[in-house]
Structures are given as structure tokens and as C-alpha cells.
C-alpha positions in Angstrom: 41.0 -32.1 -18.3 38.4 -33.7 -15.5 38.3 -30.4 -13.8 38.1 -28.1 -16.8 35.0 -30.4 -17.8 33.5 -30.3 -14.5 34.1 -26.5 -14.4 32.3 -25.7 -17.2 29.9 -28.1 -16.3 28.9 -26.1 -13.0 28.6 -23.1 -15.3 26.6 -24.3 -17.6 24.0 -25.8 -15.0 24.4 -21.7 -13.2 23.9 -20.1 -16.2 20.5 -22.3 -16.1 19.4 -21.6 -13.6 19.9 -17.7 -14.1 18.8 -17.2 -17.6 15.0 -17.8 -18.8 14.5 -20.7 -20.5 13.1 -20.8 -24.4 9.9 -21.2 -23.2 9.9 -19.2 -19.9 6.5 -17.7 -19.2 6.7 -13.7 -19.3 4.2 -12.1 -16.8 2.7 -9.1 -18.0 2.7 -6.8 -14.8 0.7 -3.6 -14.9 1.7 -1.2 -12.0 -0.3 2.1 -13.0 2.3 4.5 -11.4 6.2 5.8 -12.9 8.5 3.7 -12.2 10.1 6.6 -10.1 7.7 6.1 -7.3 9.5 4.4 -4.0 6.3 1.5 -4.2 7.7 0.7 -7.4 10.6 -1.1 -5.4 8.4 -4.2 -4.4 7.4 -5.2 -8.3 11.0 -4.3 -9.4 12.3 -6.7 -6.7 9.6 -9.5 -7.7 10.9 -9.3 -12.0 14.4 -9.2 -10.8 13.9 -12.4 -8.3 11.4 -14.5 -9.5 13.5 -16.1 -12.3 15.9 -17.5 -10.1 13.4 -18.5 -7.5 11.5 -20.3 -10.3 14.3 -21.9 -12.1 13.9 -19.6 -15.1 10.5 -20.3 -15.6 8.8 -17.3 -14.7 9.6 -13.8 -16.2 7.9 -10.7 -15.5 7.8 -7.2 -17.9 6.4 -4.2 -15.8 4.5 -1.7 -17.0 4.6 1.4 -15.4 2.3 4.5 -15.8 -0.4 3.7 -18.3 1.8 2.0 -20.8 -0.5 -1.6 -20.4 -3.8 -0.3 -18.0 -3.9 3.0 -15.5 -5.3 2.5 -11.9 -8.8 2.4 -12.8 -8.0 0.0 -15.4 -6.1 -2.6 -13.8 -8.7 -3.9 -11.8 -10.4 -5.5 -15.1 -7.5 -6.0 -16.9 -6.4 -8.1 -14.4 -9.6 -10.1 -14.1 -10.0 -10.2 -18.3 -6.6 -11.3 -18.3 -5.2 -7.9 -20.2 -2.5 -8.1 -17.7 -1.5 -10.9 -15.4 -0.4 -9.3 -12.3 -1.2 -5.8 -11.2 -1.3 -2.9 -9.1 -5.2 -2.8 -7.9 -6.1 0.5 -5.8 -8.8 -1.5 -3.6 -10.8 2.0 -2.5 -11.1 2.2 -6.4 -13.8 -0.4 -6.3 -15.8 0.0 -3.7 -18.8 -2.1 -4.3 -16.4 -5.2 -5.6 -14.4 -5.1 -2.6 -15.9 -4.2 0.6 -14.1 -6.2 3.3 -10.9 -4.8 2.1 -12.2 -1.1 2.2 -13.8 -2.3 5.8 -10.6 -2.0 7.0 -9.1 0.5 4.4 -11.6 2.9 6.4 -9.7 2.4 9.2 -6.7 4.3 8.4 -6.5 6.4 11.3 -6.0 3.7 13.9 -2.4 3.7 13.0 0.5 5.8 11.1 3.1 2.6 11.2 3.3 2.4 7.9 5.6 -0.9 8.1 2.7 -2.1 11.3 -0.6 -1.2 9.3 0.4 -3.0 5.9 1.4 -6.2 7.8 -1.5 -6.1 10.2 -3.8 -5.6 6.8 -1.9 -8.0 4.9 -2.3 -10.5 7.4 -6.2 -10.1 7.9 -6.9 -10.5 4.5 -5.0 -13.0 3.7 -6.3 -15.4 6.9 -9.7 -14.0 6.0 -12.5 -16.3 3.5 -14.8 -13.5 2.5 -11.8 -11.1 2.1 -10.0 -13.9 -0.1 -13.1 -14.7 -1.8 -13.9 -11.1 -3.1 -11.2 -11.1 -5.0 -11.6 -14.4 -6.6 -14.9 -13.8 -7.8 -12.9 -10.7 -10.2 -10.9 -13.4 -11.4 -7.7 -12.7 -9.4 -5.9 -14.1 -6.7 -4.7 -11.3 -3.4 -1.2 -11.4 -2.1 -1.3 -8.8 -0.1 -1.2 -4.9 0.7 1.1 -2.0 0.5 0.7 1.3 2.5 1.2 4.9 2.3 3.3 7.1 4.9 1.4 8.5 7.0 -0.7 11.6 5.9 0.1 15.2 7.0 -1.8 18.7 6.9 0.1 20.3 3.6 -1.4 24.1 3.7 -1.1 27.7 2.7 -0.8 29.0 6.0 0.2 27.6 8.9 -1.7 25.4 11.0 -1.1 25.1 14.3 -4.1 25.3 16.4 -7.9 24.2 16.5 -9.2 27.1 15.6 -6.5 27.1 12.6 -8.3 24.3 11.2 -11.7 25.5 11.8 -13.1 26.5 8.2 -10.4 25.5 6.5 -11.7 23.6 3.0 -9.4 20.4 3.1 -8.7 17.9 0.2 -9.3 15.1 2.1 -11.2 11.3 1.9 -12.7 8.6 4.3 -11.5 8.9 7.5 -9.6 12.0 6.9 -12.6 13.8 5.4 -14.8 12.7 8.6 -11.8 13.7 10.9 -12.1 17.4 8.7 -15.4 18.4 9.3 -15.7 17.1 13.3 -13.3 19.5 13.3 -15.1 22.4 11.9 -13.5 22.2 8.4 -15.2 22.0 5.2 -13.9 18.3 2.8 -13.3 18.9 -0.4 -13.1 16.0 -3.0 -10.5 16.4 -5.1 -8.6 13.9 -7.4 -4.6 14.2 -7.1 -3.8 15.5 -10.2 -5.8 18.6 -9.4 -4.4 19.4 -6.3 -1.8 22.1 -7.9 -4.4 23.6 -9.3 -6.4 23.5 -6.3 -3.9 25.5 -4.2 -3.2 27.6 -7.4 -7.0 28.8 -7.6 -7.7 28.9 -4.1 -10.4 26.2 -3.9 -8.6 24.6 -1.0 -6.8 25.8 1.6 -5.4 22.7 2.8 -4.2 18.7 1.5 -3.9 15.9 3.6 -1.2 13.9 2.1 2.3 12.3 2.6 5.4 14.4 3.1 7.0 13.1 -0.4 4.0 15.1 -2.6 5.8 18.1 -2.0 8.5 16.8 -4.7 6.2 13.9 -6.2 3.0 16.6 -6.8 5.3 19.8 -7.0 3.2 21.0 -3.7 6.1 22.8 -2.7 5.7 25.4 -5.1 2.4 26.3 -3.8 2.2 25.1 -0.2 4.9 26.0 2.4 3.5 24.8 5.5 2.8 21.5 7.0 1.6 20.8 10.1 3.4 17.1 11.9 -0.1 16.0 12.7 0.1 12.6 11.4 -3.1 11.1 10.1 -3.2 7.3 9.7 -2.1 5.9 5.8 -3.7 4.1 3.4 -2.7 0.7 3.3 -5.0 -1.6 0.9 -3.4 -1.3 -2.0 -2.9 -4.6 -3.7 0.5 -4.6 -5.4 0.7 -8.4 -6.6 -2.9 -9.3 -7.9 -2.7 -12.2 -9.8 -5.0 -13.5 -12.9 -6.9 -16.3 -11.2 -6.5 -18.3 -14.6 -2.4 -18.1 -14.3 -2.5 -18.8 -10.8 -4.3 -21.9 -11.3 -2.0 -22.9 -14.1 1.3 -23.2 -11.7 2.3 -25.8 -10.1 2.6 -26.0 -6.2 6.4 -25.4 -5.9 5.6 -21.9 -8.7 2.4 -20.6 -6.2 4.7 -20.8 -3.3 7.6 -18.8 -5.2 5.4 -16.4 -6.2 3.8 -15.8 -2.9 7.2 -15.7 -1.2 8.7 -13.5 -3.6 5.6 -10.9 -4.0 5.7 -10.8 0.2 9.4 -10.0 0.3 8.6 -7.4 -2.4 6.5 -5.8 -0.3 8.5 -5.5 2.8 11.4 -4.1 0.7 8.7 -1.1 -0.5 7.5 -0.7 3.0 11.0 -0.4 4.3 12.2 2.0 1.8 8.5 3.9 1.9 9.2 4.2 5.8 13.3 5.3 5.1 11.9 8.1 3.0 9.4 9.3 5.1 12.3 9.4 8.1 14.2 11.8 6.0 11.8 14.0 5.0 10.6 14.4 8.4 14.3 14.6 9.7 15.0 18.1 7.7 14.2 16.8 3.9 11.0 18.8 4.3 12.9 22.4 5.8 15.1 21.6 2.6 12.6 22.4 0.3 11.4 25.3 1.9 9.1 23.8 3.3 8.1 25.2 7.6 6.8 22.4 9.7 4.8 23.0 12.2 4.1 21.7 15.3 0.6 21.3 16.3 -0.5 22.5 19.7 -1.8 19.9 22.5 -5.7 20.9 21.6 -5.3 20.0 18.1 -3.7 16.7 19.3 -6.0 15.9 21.8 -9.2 16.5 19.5 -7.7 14.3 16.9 -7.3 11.2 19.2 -11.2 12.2 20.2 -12.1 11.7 16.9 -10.1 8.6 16.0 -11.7 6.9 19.2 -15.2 8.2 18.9 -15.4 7.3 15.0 -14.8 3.8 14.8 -18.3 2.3 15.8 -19.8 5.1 13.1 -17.0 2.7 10.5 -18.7 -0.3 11.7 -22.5 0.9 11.2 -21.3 2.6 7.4 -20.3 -0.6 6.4 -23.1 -2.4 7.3 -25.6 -0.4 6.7 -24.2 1.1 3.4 -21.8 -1.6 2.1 -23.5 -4.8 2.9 -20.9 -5.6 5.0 -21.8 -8.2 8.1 -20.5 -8.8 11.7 -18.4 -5.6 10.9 -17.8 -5.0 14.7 -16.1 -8.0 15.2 -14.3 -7.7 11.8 -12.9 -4.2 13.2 -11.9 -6.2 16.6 -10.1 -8.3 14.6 -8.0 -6.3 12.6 -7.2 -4.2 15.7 -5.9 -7.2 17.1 -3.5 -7.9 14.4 -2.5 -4.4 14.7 -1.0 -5.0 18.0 0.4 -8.1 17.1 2.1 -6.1 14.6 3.4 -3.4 16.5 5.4 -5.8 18.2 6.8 -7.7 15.2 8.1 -4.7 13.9 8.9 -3.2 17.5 11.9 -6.1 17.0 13.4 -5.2 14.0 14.4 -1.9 12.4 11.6 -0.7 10.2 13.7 1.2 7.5 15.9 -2.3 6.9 14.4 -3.8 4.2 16.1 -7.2 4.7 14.3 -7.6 8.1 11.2 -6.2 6.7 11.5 -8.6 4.0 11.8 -11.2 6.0 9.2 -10.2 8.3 6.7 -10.1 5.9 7.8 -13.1 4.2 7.3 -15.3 7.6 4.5 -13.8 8.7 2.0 -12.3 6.5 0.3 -15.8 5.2 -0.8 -16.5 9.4 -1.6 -19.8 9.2 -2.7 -20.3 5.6 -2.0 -23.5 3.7 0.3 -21.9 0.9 0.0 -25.4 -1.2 -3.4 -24.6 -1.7 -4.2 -21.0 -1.4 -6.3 -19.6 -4.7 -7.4 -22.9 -6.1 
């Protein structure tokens, strides 16, 4: 009798434990993509763990797509308290949020997907003004996600430098700066109107990851990419959190949260980087898709640019951004990107309990988690 009651009593204190409590606060979390999408992975992670890591006292309901708040959206709704985590595309809000785009501009220093997200992670996180940004919107940063890296998706094939000469490519920031040194014309175009962009004939070519072939239907109207890879965007804040919740949480809740959020976002990157592996591994031939490989010229010119265009990032900031000491801001963050090629130089990238755990140990730097966003 003793060990049935002390059985039962174990199982009672597990399901506990497990299950939300009555009065279990329910996070609303707005992500602004479908939940189909590989990032998706890192919030999925956070609703499935944070219960347990909070003793059932923190649920979360995700809302994917523009069910709560789309991209542009989010960025207010988290501040207004509309949602109380979310998805906030950083490059969305320029003015708001200029030492994050500082080093969003920076895209092509890297295309580590796993490397750049850390590295950006980390300098924003160790960083006042970067912090501080966000906190005067009424949310609380806990770090970045990042893109694959971004490829030349074309009509024809694009091999050479005089290929790309002319060519009108859908492009941004560095990518768009990187076009016309080249001799090509940027065209700014949103990415639902790509299709349609091929389709009329008002681009020729899209810089983009591998996966909008099947995530945009590009493969239907572009059959060429050239392996040219051209940095990623990596300051997109998956796990902003409504300053006003934050505050509300004890130490032991800020410290599962900011665990949980950074494990979340090592699983996406490992998963992000898996995918991108197999689509450059033959998942792109399957679709039809030719890849070509660009000639020494093309390569060479690129890493001219990429080294010749980072004191022009230092002098747009300041000069058109209001941002100060940018130089040494870049130096820094170039820094932590070769700190972070050598993190995940250790591990394997695609495993997303090492990323996890990665992330999870070393994103925060040195910050004082028992007090971060009060």
C-alpha cells in the first residue's frame, strides 16, 4: 500500500510539473510567417519547452501568418502589447533600430549562417545602445536568426562578369551595392512580386536563398542559379518580448525564457543550415533546377567589392542613420565573427543539439541574465 501511495504520489507531482497550471500565463506569440517555414522550428521549440522549464507557469499560442499581426505589424504590436512575443524583421524599421541594421548591412562579410547569427546575437546582446533601442519600443531583444546564404536565382545562366553586367537584379543593401559595382541595374522588389517579376520580364535575376525555388515557386520561372554565395540576413529578432511582461517575471521565469528562446534559435539555425546542405548537395538539380559555377573573375570581383565596401557601411550609417563611432562598431562585430567561426568550427553546424547548446552558452557574452531588461 506504501508503494502504491508513493507511486501515485510521484505522478501526481510529474503530471505537475508537465501540465499548465489553472492560472498559467498564455503568451500570445506572433511569428508573421506559415508555420511551414524551417525558422518556424525555434518558436515551435520555445511553446513546446517553456512549460516544463517554467513549472507550468508559462504557456505560449503562436500565431503564424497574419492570424494575430503580419511582419510589418509585429513590431507595434509587440510594443502596444497586441502580442507578447514576436517575430520583428529589424531592416523593417530602419529609423527605430539603427545599430541592429549597422550590422544587418554587413551581410556580406559572412555566408555561415550558424557563425553570423551567433556573432550578431552576441553583439547585440553585450551591446547598451543596441539593447536600449529596443527597449525604448517597449520590448526586450533576445536575439537574431539568419537566412542561408543568398544565391544568383536567374533566367539564364550566369557564369561570368560580363554575364552579370546589365542584368536588372532584385536585390537590397549590400546585395543591391554589390549589383551595380558590378555593372548591373538593382531593382527593388517586395517578395511576393518576384514571380511576377520573372513572369513579366522586369528582372532578369533574384538574389535569394536556394529554398525559394520551392518556398516562392521560383522554379517554375527560373532555372538557373549561379553558387556565388552572397552573405545572409541575420537580424531578425525571433523572441521579442513586451517590455511590460518581461518586467512582470520573476528572476528564475527571465532566465527560462532567455535560455529557452536561445536554444530555440540554435535548433532553427541548425535545421536552416541542414536544408540549405541538401539543396546545395543535388536538392536544387532535383527540381530542375542547373547550378552554375561561377568563373574565378566573377569570384574575384565579388571579394573586391565585399572588401572595398565596408568603410562606405561605416560612413552610410553615420552620415545617414545617425549612427556614431560606426567604425569601431563594424571592428567589433567582425571580431565576434571570428570568434564565432571557431565556436562553430567545433561542433557540427547541421546538429541542432550542439547548436542549441552553443547558442544557449554563449550568446548572452558576459551579460548579467538576473538583470537583463529591467
Amino acid at each position: 500500500m506504501t508503494h502504491i501511495s508513493t507511486t501515485l504520489g510521484a505522478l501526481a507531482v510529474a503530471t505537475a510539473l508537465s501540465t499548465p497550471s489553472a492560472n498559467a500565463e498564455e503568451l500570445r506569440f506572433a511569428i508573421g510567417v506559415p508555420e511551414n517555414f524551417t525558422i518556424v522550428q525555434a518558436m515551435t521549440y520555445f511553446a513546446d519547452t517553456i512549460p516544463e522549464r517554467t513549472n507550468g507557469e508559462i504557456t505560449a499560442k503562436l500565431f503564424t501568418g497574419s492570424s494575430l499581426l503580419n511582419f510589418t505589424e509585429t513590431f507595434s504590436g509587440v510594443r502596444d502589447g497586441i502580442a507578447d512575443m514576436g517575430y520583428v524583421v529589424s531592416a523593417y524599421h530602419r529609423a527605430e533600430l539603427k545599430e541592429s541594421n549597422l550590422i544587418g548591412d554587413l551581410g556580406m562579410l559572412g555566408s555561415n549562417l550558424v557563425v553570423m547569427a551567433g556573432a550578431a546575437s552576441e553583439y547585440c546582446l553585450t551591446d547598451a545602445e543596441c539593447i536600449a533601442e529596443y527597449q525604448r519600443e517597449g520590448q526586450v531583444f533576445l536575439g537574431f536568426a539568419s537566412t542561408p546564404p543568398y544565391r544568383l536565382i536567374s533566367v539564364e545562366p550566369l557564369e561570368t562578369l560580363d554575364d552579370v553586367k546589365g542584368k536588372r537584379i532584385r536585390s537590397f543593401s549590400g546585395q543591391g551595392r554589390w549589383a551595380e559595382a558590378l555593372g548591373a541595374v538593382q531593382v527593388n522588389l517586395p517578395a511576393g512580386d518576384i514571380y511576377e517579376g520573372f513572369s513579366q520580364g522586369t528582372i532578369d535575376v533574384n538574389t535569394h536563398p536556394y529554398e525559394a525555388f520551392e518556398t516562392l515557386s521560383l522554379k517554375d520561372v527560373a532555372k538557373y542559379v549561379t553558387d556565388l554565395p552572397l552573405g545572409t540576413f541575420y537580424v531578425n529578432a525571433l523572441f521579442n518580448t513586451n517590455i511590460d511582461v518581461w518586467r512582470n517575471w520573476d528572476e528564475a521565469t527571465r532566465i527560462a525564457v532567455m535560455d529557452t528562446a536561445a536554444e530555440g534559435l540554435g535548433r532553427a539555425a541548425a535545421a536552416t543550415y541542414a536544408e540549405d546542405l541538401a539543396y546545395h548537395d543535388g536538392g536544387v538539380e532535383a527540381l530542375g533546377v542547373t547550378v552554375i559555377t561561377p568563373s574565378p573573375e566573377l569570384i574575384s570581383a565579388t571579394e573586391e567589392f565585399v572588401a572595398a565596401d565596408v568603410p562606405g557601411i561605416a560612413t552610410l550609417n553615420e552620415e545617414t542613420f545617425g549612427v556614431t563611432g560606426a567604425a569601431e562598431k563594424i571592428d567589433r562585430f567582425r571580431a565576434l565573427v571570428e570568434k564565432w567561426t571557431g565556436l562553430v568550427g567545433e561542433i557540427d553546424a547541421s546538429d541542432p543539439e550542439a547548436v542549441a547548446g552553443l547558442y544557449r552558452e554563449n550568446i548572452f557574452g558576459d551579460v548579467d541574465k538576473a538583470n537583463y531588461g529591467l
